[in-house]
N, CA, C and O atoms as a DFTB+ gen file, in Angstrom:
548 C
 N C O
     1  1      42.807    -117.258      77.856
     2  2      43.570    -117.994      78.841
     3  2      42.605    -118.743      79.759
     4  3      41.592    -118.310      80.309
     5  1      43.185    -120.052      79.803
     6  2      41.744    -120.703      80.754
     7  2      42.000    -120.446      82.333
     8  3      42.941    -119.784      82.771
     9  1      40.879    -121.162      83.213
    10  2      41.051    -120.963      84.326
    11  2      41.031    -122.112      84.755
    12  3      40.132    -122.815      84.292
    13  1      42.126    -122.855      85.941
    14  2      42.015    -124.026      86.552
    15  2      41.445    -124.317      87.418
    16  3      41.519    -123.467      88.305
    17  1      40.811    -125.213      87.677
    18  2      39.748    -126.055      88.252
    19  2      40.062    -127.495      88.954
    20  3      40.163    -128.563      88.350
    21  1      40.180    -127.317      90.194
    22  2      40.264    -128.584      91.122
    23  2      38.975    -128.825      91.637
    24  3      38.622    -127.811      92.240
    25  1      38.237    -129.570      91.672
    26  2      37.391    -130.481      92.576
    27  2      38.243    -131.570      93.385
    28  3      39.077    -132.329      92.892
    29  1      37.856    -131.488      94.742
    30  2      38.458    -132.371      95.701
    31  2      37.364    -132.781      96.758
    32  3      36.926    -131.961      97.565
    33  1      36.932    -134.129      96.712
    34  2      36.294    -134.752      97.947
    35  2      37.317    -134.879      99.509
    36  3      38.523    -134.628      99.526
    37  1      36.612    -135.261     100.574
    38  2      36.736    -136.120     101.576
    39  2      37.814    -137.015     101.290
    40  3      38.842    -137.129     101.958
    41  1      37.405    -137.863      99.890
    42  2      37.855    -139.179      99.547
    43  2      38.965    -138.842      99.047
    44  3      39.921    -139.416      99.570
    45  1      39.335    -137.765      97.815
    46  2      39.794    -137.881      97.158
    47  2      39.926    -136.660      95.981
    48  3      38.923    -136.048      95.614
    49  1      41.162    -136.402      95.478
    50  2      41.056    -135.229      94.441
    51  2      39.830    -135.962      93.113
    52  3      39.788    -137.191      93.056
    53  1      38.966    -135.186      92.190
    54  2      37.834    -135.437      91.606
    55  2      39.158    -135.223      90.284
    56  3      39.782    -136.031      89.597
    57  1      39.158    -134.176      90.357
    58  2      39.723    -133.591      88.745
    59  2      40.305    -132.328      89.093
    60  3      39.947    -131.721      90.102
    61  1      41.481    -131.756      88.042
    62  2      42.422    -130.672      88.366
    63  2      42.710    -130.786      86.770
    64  3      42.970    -131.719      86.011
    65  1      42.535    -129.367      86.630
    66  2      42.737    -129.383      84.634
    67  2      41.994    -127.790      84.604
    68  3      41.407    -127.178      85.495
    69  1      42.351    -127.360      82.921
    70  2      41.557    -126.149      83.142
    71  2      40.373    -126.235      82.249
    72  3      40.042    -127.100      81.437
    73  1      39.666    -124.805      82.707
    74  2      38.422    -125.158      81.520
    75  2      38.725    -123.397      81.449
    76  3      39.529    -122.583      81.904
    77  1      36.775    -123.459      80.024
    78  2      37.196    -122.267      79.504
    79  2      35.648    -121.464      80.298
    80  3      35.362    -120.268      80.246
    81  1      34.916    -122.495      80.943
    82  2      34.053    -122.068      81.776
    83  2      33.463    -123.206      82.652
    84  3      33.274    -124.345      82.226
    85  1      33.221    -122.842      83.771
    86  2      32.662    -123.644      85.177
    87  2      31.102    -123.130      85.379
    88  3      30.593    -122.015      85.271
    89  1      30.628    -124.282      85.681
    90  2      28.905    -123.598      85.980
    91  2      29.108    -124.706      87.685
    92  3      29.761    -125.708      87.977
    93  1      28.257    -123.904      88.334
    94  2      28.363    -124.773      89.830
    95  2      26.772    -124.535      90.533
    96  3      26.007    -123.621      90.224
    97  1      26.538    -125.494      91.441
    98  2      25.237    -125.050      92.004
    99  2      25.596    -123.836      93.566
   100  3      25.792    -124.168      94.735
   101  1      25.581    -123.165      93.275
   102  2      25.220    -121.914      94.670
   103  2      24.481    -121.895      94.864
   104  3      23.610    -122.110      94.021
   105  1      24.136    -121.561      96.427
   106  2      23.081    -121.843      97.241
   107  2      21.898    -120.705      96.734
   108  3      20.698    -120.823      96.985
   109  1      22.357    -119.865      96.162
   110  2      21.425    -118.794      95.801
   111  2      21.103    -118.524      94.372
   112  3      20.629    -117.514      93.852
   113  1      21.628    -120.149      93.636
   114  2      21.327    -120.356      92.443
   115  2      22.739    -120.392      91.389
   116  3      23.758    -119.719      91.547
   117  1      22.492    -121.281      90.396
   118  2      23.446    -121.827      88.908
   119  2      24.350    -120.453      89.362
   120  3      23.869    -119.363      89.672
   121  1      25.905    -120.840      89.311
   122  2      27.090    -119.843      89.030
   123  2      27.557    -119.794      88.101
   124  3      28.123    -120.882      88.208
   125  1      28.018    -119.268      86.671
   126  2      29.133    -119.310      85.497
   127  2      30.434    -118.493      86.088
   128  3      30.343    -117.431      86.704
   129  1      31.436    -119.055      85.845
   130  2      32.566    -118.866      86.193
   131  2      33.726    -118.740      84.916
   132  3      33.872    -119.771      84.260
   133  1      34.360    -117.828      84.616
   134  2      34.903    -117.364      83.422
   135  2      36.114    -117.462      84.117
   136  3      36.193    -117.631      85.334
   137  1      37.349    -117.322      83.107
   138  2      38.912    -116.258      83.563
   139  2      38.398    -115.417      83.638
   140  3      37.301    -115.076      83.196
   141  1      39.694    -114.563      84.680
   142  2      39.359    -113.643      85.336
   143  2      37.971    -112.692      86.039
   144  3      37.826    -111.474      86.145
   145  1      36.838    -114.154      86.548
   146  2      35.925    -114.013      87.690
   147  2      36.462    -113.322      88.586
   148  3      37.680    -113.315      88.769
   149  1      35.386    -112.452      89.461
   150  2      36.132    -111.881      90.839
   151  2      35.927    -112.503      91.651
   152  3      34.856    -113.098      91.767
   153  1      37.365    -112.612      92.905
   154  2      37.139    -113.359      93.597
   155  2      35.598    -113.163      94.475
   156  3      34.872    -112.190      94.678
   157  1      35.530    -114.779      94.902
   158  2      34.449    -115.161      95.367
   159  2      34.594    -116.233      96.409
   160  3      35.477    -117.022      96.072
   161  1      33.958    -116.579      97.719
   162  2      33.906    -117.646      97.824
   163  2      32.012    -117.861      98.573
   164  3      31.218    -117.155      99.194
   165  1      32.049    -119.112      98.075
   166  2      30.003    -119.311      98.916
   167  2      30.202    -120.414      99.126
   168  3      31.291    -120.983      99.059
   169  1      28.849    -121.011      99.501
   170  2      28.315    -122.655      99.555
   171  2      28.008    -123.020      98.480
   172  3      27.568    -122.062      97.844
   173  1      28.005    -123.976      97.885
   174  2      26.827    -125.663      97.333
   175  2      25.913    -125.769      97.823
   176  3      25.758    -125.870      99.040
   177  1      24.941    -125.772      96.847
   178  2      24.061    -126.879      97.156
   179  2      24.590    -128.865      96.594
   180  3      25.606    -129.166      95.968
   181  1      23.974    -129.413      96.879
   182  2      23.685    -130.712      95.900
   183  2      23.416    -130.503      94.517
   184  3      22.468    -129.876      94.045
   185  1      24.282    -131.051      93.943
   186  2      23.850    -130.742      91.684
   187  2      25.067    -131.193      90.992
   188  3      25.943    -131.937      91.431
   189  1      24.983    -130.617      89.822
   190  2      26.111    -130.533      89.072
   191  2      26.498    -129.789      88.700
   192  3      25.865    -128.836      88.244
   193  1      27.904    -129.915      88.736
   194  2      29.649    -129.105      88.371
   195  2      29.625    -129.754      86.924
   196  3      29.544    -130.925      86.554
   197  1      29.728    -128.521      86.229
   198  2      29.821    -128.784      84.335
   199  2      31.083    -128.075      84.099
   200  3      30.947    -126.856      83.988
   201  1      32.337    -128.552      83.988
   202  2      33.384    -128.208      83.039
   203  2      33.569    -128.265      82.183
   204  3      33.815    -129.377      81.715
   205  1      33.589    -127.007      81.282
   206  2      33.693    -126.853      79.984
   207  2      34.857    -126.259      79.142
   208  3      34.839    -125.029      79.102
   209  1      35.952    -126.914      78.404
   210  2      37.195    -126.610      77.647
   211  2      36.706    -126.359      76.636
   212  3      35.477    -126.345      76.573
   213  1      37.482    -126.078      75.507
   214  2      37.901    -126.425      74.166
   215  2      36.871    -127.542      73.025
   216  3      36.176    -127.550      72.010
   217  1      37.486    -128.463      74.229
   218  2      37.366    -130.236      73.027
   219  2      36.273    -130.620      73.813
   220  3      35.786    -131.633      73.311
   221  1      35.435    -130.140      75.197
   222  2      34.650    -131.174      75.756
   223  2      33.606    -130.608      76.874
   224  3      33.428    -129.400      77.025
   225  1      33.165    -131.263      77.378
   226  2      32.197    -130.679      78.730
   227  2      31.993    -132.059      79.264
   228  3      31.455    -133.006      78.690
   229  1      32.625    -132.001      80.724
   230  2      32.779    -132.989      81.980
   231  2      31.697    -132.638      82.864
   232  3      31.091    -131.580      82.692
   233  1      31.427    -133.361      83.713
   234  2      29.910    -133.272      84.556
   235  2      30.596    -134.087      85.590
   236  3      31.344    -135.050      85.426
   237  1      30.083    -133.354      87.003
   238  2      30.242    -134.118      88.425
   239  2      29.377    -133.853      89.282
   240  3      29.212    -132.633      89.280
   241  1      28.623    -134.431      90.142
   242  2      27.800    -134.434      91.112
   243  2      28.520    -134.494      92.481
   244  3      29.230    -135.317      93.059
   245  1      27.944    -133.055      92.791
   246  2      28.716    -132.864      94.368
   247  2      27.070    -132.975      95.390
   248  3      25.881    -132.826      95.108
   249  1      27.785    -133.287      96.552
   250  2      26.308    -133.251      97.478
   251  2      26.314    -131.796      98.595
   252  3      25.550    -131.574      99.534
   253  1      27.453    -130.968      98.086
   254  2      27.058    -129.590      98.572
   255  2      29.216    -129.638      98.794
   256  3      30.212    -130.342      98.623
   257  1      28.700    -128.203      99.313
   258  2      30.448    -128.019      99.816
   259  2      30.729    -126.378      99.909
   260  3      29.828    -125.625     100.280
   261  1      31.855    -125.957      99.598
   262  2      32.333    -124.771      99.090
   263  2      32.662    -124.225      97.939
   264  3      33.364    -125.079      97.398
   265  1      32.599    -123.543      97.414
   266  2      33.358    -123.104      96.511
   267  2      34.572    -121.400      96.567
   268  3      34.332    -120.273      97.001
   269  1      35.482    -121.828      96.090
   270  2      36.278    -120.563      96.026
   271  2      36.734    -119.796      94.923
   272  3      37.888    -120.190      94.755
   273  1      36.513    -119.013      94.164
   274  2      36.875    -118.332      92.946
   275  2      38.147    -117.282      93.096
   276  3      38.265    -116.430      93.976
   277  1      38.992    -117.535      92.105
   278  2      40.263    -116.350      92.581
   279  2      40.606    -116.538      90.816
   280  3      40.402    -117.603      90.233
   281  1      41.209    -115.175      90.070
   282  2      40.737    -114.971      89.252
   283  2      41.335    -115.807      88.462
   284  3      40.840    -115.513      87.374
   285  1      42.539    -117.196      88.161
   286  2      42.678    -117.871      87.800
   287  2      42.605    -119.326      88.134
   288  3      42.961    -120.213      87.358
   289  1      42.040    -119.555      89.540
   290  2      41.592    -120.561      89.718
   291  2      40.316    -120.854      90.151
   292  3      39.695    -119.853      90.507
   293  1      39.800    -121.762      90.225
   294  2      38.298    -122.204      91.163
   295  2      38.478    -123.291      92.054
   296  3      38.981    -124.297      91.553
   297  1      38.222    -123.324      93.112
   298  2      38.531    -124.350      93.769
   299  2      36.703    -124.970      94.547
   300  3      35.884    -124.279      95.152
   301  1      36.662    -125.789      94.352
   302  2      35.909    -126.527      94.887
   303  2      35.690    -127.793      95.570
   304  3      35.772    -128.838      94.926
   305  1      35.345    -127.803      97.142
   306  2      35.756    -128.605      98.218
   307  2      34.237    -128.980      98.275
   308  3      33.310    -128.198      98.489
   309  1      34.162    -130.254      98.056
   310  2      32.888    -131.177      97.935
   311  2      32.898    -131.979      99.063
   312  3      33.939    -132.539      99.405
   313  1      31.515    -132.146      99.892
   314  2      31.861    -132.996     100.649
   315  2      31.171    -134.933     100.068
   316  3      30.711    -135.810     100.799
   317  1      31.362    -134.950      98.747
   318  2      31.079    -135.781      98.260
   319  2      30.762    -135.551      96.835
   320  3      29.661    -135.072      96.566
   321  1      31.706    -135.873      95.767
   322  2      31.952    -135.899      94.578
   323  2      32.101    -136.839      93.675
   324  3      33.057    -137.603      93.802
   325  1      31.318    -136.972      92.718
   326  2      31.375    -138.340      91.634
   327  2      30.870    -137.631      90.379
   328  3      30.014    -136.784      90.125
   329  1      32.212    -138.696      89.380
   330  2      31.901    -138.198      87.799
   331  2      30.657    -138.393      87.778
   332  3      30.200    -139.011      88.740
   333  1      29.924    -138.046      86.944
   334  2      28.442    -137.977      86.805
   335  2      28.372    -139.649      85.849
   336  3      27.502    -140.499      86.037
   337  1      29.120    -139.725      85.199
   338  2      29.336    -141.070      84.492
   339  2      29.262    -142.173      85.053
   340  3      29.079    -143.233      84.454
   341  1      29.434    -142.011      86.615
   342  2      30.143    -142.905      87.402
   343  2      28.718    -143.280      88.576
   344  3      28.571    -144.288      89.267
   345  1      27.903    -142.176      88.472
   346  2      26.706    -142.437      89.213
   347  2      25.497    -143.670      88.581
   348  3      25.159    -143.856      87.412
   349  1      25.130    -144.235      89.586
   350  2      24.712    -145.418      89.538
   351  2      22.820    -144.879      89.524
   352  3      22.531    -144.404      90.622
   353  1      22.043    -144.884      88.886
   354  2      21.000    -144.309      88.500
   355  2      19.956    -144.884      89.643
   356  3      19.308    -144.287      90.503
   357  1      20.070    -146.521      89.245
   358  2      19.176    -147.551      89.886
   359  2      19.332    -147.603      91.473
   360  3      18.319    -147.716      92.164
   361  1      20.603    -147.520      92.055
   362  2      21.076    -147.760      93.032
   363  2      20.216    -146.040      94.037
   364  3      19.716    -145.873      95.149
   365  1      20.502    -145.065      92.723
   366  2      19.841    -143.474      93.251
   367  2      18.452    -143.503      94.126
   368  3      18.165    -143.027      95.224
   369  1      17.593    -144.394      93.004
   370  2      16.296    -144.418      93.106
   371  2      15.846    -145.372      94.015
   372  3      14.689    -145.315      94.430
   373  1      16.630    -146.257      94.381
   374  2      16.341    -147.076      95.181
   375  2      16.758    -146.802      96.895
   376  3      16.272    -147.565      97.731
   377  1      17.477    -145.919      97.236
   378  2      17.583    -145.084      97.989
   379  2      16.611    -144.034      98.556
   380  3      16.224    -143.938      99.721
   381  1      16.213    -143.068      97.222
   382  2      15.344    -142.066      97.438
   383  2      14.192    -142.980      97.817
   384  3      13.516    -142.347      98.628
   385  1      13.599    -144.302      97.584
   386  2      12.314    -144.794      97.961
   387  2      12.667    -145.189      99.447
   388  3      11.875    -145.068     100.382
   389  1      13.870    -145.646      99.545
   390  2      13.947    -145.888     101.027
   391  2      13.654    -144.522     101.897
   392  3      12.930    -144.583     102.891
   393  1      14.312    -143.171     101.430
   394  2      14.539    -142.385     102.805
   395  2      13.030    -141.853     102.658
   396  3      12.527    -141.365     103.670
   397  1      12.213    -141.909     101.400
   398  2      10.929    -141.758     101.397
   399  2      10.139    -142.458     102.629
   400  3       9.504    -141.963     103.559
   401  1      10.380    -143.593     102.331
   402  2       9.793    -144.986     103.594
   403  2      10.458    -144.239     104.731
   404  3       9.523    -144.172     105.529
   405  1      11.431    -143.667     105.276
   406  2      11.526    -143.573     106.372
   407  2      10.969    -142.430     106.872
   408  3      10.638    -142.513     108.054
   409  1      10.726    -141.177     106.214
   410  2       9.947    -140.277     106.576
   411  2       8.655    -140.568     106.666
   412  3       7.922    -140.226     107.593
   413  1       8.345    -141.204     105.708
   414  2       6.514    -141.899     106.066
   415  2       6.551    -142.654     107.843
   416  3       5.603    -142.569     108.623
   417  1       7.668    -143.245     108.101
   418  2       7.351    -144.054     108.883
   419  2       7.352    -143.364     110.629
   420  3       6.744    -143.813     111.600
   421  1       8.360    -142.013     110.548
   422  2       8.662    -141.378     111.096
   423  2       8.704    -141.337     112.566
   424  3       7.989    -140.844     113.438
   425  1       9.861    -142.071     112.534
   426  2      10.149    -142.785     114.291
   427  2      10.277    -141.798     115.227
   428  3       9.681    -141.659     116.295
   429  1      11.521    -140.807     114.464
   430  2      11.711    -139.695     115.308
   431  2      12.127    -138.795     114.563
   432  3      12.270    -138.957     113.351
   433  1      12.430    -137.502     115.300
   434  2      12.851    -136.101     114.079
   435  2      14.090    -136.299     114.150
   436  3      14.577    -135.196     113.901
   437  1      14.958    -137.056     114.345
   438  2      15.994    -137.371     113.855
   439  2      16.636    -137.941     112.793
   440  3      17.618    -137.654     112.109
   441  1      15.455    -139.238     112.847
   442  2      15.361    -139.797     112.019
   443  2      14.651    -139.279     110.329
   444  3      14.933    -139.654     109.191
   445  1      13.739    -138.364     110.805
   446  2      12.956    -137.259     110.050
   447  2      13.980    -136.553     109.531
   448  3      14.121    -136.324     108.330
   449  1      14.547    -136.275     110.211
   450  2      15.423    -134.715     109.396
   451  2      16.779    -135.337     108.741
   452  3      17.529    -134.394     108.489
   453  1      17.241    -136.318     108.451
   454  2      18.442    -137.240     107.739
   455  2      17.517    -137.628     106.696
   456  3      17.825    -137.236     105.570
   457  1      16.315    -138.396     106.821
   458  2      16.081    -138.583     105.805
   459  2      15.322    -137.692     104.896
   460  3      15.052    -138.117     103.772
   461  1      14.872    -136.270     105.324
   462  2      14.695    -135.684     104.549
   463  2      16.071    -134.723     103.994
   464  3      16.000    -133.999     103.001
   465  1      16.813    -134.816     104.503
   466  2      18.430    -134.258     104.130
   467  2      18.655    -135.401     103.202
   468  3      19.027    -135.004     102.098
   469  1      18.556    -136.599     103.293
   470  2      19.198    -137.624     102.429
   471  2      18.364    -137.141     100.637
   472  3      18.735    -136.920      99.484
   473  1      17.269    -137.186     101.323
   474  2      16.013    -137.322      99.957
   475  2      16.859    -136.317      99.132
   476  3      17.467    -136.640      98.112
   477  1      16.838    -134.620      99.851
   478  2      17.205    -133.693      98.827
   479  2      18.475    -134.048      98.403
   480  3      18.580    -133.621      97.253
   481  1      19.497    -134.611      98.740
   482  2      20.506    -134.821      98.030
   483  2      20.623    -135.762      96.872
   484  3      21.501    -135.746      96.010
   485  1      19.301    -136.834      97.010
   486  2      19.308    -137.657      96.126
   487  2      18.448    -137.146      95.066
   488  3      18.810    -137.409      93.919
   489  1      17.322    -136.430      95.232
   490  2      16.970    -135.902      94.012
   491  2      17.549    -134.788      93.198
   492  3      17.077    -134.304      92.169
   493  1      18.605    -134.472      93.799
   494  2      19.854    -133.346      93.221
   495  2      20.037    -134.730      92.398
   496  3      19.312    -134.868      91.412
   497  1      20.764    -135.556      92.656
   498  2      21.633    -136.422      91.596
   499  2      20.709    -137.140      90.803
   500  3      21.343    -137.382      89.775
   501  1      19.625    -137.599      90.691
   502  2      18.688    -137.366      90.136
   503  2      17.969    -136.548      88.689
   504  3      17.461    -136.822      87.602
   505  1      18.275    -135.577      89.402
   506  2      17.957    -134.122      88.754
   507  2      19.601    -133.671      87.481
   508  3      19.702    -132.858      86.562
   509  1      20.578    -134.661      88.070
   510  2      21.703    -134.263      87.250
   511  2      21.465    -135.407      86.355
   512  3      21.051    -135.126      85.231
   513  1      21.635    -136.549      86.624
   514  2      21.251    -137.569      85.219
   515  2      20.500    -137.398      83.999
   516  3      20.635    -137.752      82.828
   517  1      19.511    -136.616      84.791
   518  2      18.181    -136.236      83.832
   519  2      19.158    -135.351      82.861
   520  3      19.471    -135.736      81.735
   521  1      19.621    -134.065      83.460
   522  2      20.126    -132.872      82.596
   523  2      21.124    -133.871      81.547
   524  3      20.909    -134.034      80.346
   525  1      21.964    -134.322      82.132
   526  2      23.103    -134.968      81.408
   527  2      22.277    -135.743      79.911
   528  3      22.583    -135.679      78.720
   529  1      21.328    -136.338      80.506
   530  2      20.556    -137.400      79.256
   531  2      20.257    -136.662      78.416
   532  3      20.812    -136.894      77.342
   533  1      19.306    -135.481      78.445
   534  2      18.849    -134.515      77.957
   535  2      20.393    -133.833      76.834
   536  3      20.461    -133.793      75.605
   537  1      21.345    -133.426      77.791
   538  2      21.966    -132.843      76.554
   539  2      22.681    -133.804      75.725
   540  3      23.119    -133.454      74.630
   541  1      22.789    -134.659      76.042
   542  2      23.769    -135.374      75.119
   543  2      22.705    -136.038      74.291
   544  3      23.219    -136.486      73.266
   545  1      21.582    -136.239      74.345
   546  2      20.050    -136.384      73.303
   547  2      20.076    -135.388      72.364
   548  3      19.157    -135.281      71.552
């Protein structure tokens, strides 16, 4: 029996469907998530959400959030979610060189500590393209 799976942004519901296993990033490292998991709930980090059915395996890049496990559902509240399909690679990297430049330039620790918050989130998505290329290679 599968277990259902909502991802929901800020923006917008991501996906709601079931799978026959969930892998998620926790802050204290990769989660697998089966039917009948015990309940759970933790943080995100930045990474990727791999849903896996039957016929397929879906990929989404969250930039951190919650997660909640209850033994037939998973719920996961992203505070920023995109199909992994849907992430823009060039646009990634061209970012990460900026918040790079701004920590080099380092006006203030304000400015310091966003862009080193920005960086790690971008080399999470980053770090998910890569995986994605890799398996489907």
């Amino acid at each position: 029996m599968p277990i259902l799976v909502d991802i929901v942004s800020a923006e917008q519901a991501i996906y709601s469907g079931p799978a026959d296993m969930v892998f998620a990033p926790g802050i204290m490292g990769e989660l697998g998530i089966a039917p009948q998991h015990a309940p759970l709930l933790t943080r995100l980090k930045p990474g990727e959400v791999r849903i896996r059915d039957e016929n397929r395996d879906m990929s989404y890049f969250i930039s951190g959030g919650m997660l909640e496990i209850q033994p037939h559902l998973v719920t996961i509240l992203a505070d920023t979610a995109i199909r992994a399909d849907d992430i823009d690679e060039a646009a990634a990297l061209e970012a990460r060189e900026k918040a790079e430049q701004t920590m080099a330039d380092r006006k203030s620790d304000m400015d310091y500590a966003r862009a080193q918050a920005e960086l790690a989130e971008l080399a999470a998505m980053i770090e998910t393209i890569k995986k994605i290329r890799k398996r489907r290679a």
